[in-house]
C-alpha positions as a Markdown table, in Angstrom:
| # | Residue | x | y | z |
|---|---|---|---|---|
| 1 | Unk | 27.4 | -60.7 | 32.3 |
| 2 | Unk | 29.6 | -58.4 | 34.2 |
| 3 | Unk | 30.5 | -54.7 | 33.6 |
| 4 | Unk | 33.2 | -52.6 | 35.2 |
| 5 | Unk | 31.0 | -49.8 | 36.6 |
| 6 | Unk | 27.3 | -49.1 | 36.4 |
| 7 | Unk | 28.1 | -45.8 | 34.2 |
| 8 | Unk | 29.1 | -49.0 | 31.3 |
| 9 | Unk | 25.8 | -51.0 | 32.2 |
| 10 | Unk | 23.8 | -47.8 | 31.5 |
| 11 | Unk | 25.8 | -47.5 | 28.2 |
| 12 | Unk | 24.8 | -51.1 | 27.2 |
| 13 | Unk | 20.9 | -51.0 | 28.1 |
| 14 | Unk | 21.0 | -47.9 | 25.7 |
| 15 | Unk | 22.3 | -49.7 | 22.9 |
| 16 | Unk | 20.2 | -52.7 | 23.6 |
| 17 | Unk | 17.0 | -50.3 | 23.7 |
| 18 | Unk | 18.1 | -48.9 | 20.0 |
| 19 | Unk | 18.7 | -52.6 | 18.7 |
| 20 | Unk | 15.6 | -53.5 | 20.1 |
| 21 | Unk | 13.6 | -50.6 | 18.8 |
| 22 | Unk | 15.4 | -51.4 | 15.3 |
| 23 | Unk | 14.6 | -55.1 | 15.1 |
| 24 | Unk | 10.7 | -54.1 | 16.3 |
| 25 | Unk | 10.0 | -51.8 | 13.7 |
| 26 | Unk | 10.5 | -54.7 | 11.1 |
| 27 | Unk | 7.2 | -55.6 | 12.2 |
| 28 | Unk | 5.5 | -52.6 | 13.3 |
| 29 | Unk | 5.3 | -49.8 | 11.8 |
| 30 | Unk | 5.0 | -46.2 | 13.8 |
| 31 | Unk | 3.3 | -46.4 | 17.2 |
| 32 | Unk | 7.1 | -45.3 | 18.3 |
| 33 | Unk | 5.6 | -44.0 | 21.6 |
| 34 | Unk | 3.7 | -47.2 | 22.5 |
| 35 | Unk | 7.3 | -49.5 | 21.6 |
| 36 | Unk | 8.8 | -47.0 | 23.8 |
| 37 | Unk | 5.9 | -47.2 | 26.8 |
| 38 | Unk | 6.3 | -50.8 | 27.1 |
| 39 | Unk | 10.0 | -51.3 | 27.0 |
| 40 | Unk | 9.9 | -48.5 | 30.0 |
| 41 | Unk | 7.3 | -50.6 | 31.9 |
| 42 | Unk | 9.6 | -53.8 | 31.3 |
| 43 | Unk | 12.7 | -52.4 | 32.4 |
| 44 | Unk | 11.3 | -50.4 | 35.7 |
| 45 | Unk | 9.3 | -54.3 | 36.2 |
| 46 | Unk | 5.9 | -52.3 | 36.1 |
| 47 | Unk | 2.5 | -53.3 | 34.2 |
| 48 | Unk | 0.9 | -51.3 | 31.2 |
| 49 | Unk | -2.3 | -50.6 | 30.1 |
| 50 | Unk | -3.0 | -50.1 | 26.1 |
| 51 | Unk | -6.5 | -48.5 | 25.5 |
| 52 | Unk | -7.4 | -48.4 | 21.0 |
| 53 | Unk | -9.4 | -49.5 | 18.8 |
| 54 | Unk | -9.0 | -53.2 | 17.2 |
| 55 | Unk | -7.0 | -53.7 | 14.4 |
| 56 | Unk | -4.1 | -51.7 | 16.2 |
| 57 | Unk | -1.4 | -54.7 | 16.5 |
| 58 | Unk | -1.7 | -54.7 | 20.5 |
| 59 | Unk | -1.0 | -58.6 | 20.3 |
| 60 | Unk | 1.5 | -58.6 | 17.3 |
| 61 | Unk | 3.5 | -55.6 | 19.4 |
| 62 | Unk | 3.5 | -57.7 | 22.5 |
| 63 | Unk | 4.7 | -60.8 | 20.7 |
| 64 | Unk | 7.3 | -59.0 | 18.8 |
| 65 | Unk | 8.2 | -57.8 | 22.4 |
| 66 | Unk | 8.6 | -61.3 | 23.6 |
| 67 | Unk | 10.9 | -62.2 | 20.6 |
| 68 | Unk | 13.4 | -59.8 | 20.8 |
| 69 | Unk | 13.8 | -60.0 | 24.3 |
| 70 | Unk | 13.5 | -63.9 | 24.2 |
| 71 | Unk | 10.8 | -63.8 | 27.0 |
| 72 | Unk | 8.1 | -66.9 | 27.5 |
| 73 | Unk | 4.5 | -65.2 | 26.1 |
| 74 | Unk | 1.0 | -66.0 | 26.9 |
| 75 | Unk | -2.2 | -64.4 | 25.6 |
| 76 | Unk | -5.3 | -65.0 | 27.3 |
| 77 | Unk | -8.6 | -63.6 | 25.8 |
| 78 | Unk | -10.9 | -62.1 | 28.7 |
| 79 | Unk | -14.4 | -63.1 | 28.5 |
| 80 | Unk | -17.4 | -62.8 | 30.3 |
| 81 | Unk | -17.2 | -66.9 | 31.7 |
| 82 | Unk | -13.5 | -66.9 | 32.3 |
| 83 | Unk | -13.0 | -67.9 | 35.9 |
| 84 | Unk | -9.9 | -67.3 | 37.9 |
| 85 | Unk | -8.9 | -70.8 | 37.9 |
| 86 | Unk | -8.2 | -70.5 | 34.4 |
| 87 | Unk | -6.1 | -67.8 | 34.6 |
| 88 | Unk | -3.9 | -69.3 | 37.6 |
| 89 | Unk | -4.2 | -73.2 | 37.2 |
| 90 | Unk | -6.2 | -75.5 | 39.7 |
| 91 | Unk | -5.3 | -78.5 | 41.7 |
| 92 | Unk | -6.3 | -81.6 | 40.1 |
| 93 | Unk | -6.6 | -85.7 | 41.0 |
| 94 | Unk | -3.6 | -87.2 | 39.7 |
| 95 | Unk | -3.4 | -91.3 | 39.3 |
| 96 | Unk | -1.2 | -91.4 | 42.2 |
| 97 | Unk | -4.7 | -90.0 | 44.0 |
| 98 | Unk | -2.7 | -87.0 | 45.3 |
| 99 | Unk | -3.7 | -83.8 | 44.0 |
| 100 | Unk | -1.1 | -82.1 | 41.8 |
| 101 | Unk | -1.1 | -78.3 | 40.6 |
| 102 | Unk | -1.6 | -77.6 | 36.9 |
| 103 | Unk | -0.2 | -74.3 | 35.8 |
| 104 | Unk | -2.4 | -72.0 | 34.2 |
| 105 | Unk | -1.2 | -69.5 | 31.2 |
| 106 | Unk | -0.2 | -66.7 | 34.0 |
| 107 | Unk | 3.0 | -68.7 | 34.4 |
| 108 | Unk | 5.1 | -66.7 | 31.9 |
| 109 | Unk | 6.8 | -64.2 | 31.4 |
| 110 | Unk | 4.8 | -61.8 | 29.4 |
| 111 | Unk | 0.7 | -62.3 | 30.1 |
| 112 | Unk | -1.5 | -60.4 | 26.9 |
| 113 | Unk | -4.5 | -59.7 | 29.2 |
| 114 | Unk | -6.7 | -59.0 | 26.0 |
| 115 | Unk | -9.8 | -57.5 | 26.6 |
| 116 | Unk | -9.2 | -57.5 | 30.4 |
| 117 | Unk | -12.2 | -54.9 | 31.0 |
| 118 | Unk | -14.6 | -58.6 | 28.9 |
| 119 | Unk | -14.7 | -60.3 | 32.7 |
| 120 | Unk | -16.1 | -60.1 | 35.6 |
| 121 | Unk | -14.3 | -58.7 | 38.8 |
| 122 | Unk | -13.6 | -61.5 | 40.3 |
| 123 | Unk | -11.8 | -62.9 | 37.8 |
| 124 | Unk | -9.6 | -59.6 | 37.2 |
| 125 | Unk | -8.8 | -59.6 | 40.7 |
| 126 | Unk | -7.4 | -62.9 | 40.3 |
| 127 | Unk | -4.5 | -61.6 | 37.6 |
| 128 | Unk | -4.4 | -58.1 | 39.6 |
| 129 | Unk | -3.0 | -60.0 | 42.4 |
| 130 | Unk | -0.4 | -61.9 | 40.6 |
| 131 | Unk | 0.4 | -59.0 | 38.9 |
| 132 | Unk | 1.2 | -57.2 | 42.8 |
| 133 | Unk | 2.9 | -60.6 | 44.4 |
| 134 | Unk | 4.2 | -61.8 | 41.6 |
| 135 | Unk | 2.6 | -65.2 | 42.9 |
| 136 | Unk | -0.3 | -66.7 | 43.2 |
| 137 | Unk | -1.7 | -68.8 | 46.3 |
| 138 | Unk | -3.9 | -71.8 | 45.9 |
| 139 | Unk | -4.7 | -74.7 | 48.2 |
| 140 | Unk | -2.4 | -72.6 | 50.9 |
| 141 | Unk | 0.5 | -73.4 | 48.8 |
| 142 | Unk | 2.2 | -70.4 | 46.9 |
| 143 | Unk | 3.9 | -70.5 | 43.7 |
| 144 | Unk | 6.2 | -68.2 | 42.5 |
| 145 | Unk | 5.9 | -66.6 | 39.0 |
| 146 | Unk | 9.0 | -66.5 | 36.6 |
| 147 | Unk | 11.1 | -63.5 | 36.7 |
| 148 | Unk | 10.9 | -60.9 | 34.6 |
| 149 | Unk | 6.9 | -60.9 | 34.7 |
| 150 | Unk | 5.4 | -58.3 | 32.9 |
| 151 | Unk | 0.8 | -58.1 | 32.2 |
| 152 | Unk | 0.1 | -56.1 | 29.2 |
| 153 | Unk | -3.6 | -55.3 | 29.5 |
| 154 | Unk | -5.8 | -54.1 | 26.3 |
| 155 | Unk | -9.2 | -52.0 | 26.7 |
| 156 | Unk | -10.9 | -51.7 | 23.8 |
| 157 | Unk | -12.7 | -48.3 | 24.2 |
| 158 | Unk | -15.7 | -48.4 | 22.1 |
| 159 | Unk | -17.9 | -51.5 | 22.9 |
| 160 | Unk | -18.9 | -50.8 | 26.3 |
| 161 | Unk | -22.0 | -52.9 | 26.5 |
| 162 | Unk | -21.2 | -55.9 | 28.9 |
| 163 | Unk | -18.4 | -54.8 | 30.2 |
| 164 | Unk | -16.7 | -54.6 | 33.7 |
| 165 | Unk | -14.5 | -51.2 | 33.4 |
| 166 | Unk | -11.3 | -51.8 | 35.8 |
| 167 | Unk | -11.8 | -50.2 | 39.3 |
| 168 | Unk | -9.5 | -47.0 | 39.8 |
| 169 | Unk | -8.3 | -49.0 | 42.7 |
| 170 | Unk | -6.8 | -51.5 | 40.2 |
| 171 | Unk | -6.1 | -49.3 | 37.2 |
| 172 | Unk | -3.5 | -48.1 | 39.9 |
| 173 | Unk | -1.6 | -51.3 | 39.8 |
| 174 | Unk | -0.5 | -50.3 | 36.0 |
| 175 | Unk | 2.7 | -48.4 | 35.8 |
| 176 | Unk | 1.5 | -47.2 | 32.4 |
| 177 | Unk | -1.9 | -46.4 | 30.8 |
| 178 | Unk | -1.3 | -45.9 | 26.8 |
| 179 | Unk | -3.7 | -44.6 | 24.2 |
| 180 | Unk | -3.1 | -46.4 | 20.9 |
| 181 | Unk | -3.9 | -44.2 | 17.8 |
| 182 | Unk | -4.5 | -44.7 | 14.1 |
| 183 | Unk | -1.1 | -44.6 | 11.8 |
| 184 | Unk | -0.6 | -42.3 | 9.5 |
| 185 | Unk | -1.4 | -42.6 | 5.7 |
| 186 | Unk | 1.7 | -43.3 | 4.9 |
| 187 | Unk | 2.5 | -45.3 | 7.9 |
| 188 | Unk | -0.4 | -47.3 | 6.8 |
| 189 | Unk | 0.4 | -47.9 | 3.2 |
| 190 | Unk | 3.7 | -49.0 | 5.0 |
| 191 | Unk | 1.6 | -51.5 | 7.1 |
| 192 | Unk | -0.4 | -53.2 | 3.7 |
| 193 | Unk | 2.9 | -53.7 | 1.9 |
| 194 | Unk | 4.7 | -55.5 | 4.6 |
| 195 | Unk | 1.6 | -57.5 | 5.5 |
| 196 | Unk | -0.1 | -58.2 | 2.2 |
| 197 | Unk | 3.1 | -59.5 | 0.6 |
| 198 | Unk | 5.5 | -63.2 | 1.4 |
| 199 | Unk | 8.1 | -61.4 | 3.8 |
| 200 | Unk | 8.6 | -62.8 | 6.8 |
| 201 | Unk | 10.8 | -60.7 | 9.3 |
| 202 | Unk | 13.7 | -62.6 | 10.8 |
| 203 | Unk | 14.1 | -61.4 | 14.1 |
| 204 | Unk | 17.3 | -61.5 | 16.2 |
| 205 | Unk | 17.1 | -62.3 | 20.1 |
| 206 | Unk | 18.6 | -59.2 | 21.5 |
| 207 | Unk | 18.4 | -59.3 | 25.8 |
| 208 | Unk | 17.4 | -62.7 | 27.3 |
| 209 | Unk | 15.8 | -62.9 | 31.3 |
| 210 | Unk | 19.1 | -62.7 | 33.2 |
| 211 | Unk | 20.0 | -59.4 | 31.8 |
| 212 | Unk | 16.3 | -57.9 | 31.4 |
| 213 | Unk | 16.6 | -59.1 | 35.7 |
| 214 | Unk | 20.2 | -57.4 | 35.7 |
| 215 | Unk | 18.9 | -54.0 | 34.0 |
| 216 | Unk | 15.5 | -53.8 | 36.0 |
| 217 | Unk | 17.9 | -53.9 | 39.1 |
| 218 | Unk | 20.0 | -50.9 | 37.6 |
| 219 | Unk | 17.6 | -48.8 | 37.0 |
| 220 | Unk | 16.7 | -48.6 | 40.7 |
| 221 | Unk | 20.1 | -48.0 | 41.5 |
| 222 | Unk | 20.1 | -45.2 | 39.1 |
| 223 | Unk | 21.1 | -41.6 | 41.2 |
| 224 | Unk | 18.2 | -38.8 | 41.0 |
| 225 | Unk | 18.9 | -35.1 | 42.0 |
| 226 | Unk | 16.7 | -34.0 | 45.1 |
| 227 | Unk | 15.1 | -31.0 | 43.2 |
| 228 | Unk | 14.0 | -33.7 | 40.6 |
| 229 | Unk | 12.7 | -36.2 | 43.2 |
| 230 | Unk | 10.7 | -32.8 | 44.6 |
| 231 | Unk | 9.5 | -32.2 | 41.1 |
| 232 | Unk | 7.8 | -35.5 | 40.7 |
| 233 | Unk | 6.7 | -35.8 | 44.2 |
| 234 | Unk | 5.1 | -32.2 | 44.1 |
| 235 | Unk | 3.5 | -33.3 | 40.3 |
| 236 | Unk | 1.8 | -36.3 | 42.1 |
| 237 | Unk | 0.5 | -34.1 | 45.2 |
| 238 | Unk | -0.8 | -31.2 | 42.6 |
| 239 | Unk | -3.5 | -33.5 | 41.0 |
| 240 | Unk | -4.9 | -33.9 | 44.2 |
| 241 | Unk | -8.2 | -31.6 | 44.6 |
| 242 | Unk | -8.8 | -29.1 | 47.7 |
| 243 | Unk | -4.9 | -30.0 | 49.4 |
| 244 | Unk | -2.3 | -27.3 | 49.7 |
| 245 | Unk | -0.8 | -27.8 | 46.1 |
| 246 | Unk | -4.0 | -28.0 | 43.8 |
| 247 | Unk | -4.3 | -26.0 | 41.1 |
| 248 | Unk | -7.3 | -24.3 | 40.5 |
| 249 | Unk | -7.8 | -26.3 | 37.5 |
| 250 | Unk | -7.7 | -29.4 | 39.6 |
| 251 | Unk | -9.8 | -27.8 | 42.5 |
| 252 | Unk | -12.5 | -27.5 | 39.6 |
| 253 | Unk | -12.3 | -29.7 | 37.3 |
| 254 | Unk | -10.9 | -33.5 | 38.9 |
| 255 | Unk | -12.7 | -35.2 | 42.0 |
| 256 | Unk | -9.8 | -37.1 | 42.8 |
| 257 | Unk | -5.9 | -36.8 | 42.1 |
| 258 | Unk | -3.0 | -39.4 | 41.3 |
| 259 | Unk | -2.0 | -41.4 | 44.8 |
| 260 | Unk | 1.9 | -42.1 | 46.4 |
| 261 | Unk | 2.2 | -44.7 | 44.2 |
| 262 | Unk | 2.3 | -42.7 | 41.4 |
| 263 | Unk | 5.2 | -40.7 | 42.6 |
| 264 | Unk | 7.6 | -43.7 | 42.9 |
| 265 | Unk | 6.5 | -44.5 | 39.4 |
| 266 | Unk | 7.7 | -40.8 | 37.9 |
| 267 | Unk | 10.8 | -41.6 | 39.3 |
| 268 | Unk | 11.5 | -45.2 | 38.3 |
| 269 | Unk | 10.1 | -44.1 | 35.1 |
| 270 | Unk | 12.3 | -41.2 | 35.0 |
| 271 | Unk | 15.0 | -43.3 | 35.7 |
| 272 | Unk | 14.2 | -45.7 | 33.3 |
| 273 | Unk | 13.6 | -42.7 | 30.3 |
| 274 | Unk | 17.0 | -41.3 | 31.3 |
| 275 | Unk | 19.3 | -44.6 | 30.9 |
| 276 | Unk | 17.7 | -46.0 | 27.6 |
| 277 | Unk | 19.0 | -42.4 | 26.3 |
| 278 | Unk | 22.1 | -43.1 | 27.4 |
| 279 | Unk | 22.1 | -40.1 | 30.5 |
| 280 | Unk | 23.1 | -41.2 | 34.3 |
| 281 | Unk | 20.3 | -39.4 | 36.1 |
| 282 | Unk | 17.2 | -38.0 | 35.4 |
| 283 | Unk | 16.4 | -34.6 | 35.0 |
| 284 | Unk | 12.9 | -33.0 | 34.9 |
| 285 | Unk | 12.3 | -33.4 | 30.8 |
| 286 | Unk | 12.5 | -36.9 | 31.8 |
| 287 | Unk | 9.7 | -37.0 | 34.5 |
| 288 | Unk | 7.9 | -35.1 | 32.1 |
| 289 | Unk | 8.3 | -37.7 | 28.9 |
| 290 | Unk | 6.9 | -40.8 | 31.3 |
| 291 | Unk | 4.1 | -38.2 | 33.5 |
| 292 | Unk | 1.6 | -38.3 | 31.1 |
| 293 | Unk | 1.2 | -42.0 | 30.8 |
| 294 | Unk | 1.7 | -42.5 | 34.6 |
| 295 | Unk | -1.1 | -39.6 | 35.7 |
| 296 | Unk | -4.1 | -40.1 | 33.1 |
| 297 | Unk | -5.8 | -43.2 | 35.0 |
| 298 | Unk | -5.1 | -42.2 | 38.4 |
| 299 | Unk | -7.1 | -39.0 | 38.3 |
| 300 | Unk | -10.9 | -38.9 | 37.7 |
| 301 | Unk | -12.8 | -35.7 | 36.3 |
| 302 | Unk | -15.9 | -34.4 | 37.8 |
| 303 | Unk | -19.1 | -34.0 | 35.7 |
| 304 | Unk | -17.9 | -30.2 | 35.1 |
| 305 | Unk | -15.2 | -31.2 | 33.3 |
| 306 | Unk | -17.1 | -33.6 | 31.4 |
| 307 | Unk | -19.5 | -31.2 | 30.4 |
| 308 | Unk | -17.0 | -28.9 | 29.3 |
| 309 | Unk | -15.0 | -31.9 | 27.6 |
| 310 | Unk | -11.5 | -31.0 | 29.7 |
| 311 | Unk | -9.5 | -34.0 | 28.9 |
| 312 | Unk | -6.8 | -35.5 | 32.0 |
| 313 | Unk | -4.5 | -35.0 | 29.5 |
| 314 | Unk | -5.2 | -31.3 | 28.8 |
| 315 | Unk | -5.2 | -30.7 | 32.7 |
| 316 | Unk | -1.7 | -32.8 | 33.3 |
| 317 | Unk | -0.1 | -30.6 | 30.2 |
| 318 | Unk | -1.4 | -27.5 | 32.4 |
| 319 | Unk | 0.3 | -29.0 | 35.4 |
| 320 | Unk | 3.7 | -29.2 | 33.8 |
């Protein structure tokens, strides 16, 4: 797979995000933002985050996902006995009376962490890890996961009774954090027709691993103008509280602000937002589309603006 200049490769991942969007939305129907969130996390080889109710096709979505782009998938269901060993793989006794290493489900290319907030720490900490190495270590022998590896993670907001809710220090290994809401009406009469009925959706295989590798390499080769690396930068640093370029909004109402690793991810996702619309470079509307996604976990609200029910999302729009 070779093209003649990067400019031609940018033009081809934008035509393989609309044929990917298009053969998607023969199974689901709406959450347009959500399709777009994760194909923006797979490209710029971050993680994502999808917090809604059940019932909102958070599996089908990601399995769709790994259809399309002809990907490996694994869903494992979080639960409060779920030990790291099962997430990774453990050395057993073979016959030969050596001890041999049986992958666990993380080895894949696409992990459906469902639930992930169901275990205990010690067993998130176990994914979290591979999701930052992109290996795991056991027995002081590390594995390599396959490449493109991608951890969709679901929270299911309402049942918070035994529950282990993700450390901010973790929820900052996610690129994304998305908020899955209801369909429309219409969107939902859509949703009953197609499921209640004998079509099956045929889906074609549109990107395979080599060139989902080859486009997550372009996108960080991708050019970005220095007044819109400043505008991401400074957008990271104003959601910090009491430094020199809080607002008073975040002086009042957040008791701590989005860290450096959200910067790089405004501009990867920039990046990212920019090519699948077929533009070379980013521009600020684009750090904008990805920001809100990117800034929501990373910054945690005070009891004041809890009590006056100021949302993160309210505060980042203020930002802008």
């Amino acid at each position: 797979m070779k093209y003649q200049s990067e400019v031609e490769a940018v033009d081809a991942l934008s035509a393989a995000y609309q044929e990917i969007k298009k053969e998607i939305a023969q199974v689901i129907v709406g959450q347009d933002d959500v399709v777009k969130s994760v194909l923006i996390s797979i490209f710029s080889n971050g993680h994502c985050l999808l917090v809604g109710v059940p019932g909102l096709a958070k599996t089908l979505l990601v399995q769709t996902v790994a259809s399309v782009l002809d990907l490996s998938f694994n869903r494992i269901q979080f639960t409060p006995d779920l030990m790291p060993s099962d997430i990774i793989g453990s050395e057993i006794l073979g016959d030969d009376r050596n001890f041999k290493f049986i992958k666990g489900p993380v080895f894949s290319n696409i992990i459906l962490a469902d639930e992930i907030n169901r275990t205990p720490p010690k067993t998130q900490a176990a994914l979290l890890e591979a999701m930052q190495e992109k290996s795991v270590t056991t027995a002081g022998v590390t594995h390599v996961l396959p490449k493109p590896f991608f951890v969709l993670a679901t929270q299911n907001p309402i049942e918070q009774e035994g529950t282990y809710p993700l450390p901010e220090a973790q929820l900052d290994r996610f690129m994304f954090n998305v908020s899955l809401t209801y369909p429309t009406f219409e969107q939902e009469l859509d949703i009953v027709k197609n499921t209640t009925g004998n079509k099956v959706a045929q889906l074609k295989r549109i990107l395979n691993t080599e060139q989902i590798v080859y486009f997550q390499q372009l996108i960080r080769q991708i050019p970005v103008a220095e007044h819109v690396l400043e505008y991401a930068v400074k957008l990271a640093s104003k959601t910090r509280p009491q430094t020199e370029l809080a607002t008073p909004e975040v002086n009042k109402y957040l008791s701590w602000g989005a860290g450096p690793r959200a910067s790089q991810y405004l501009v990867i996702g920039a990046k990212c937002h920019a090519a699948i619309l077929g533009k070379y470079s980013p521009d600020i509307e684009d750090v904008q589309a990805v920001a809100q996604a990117i800034l929501q976990h990373r910054m945690v609200r005070n009891y004041k603006a809890e009590a006056e029910g100021i949302s993160t999302q309210q505060i980042i729009k203020d930002l802008f």
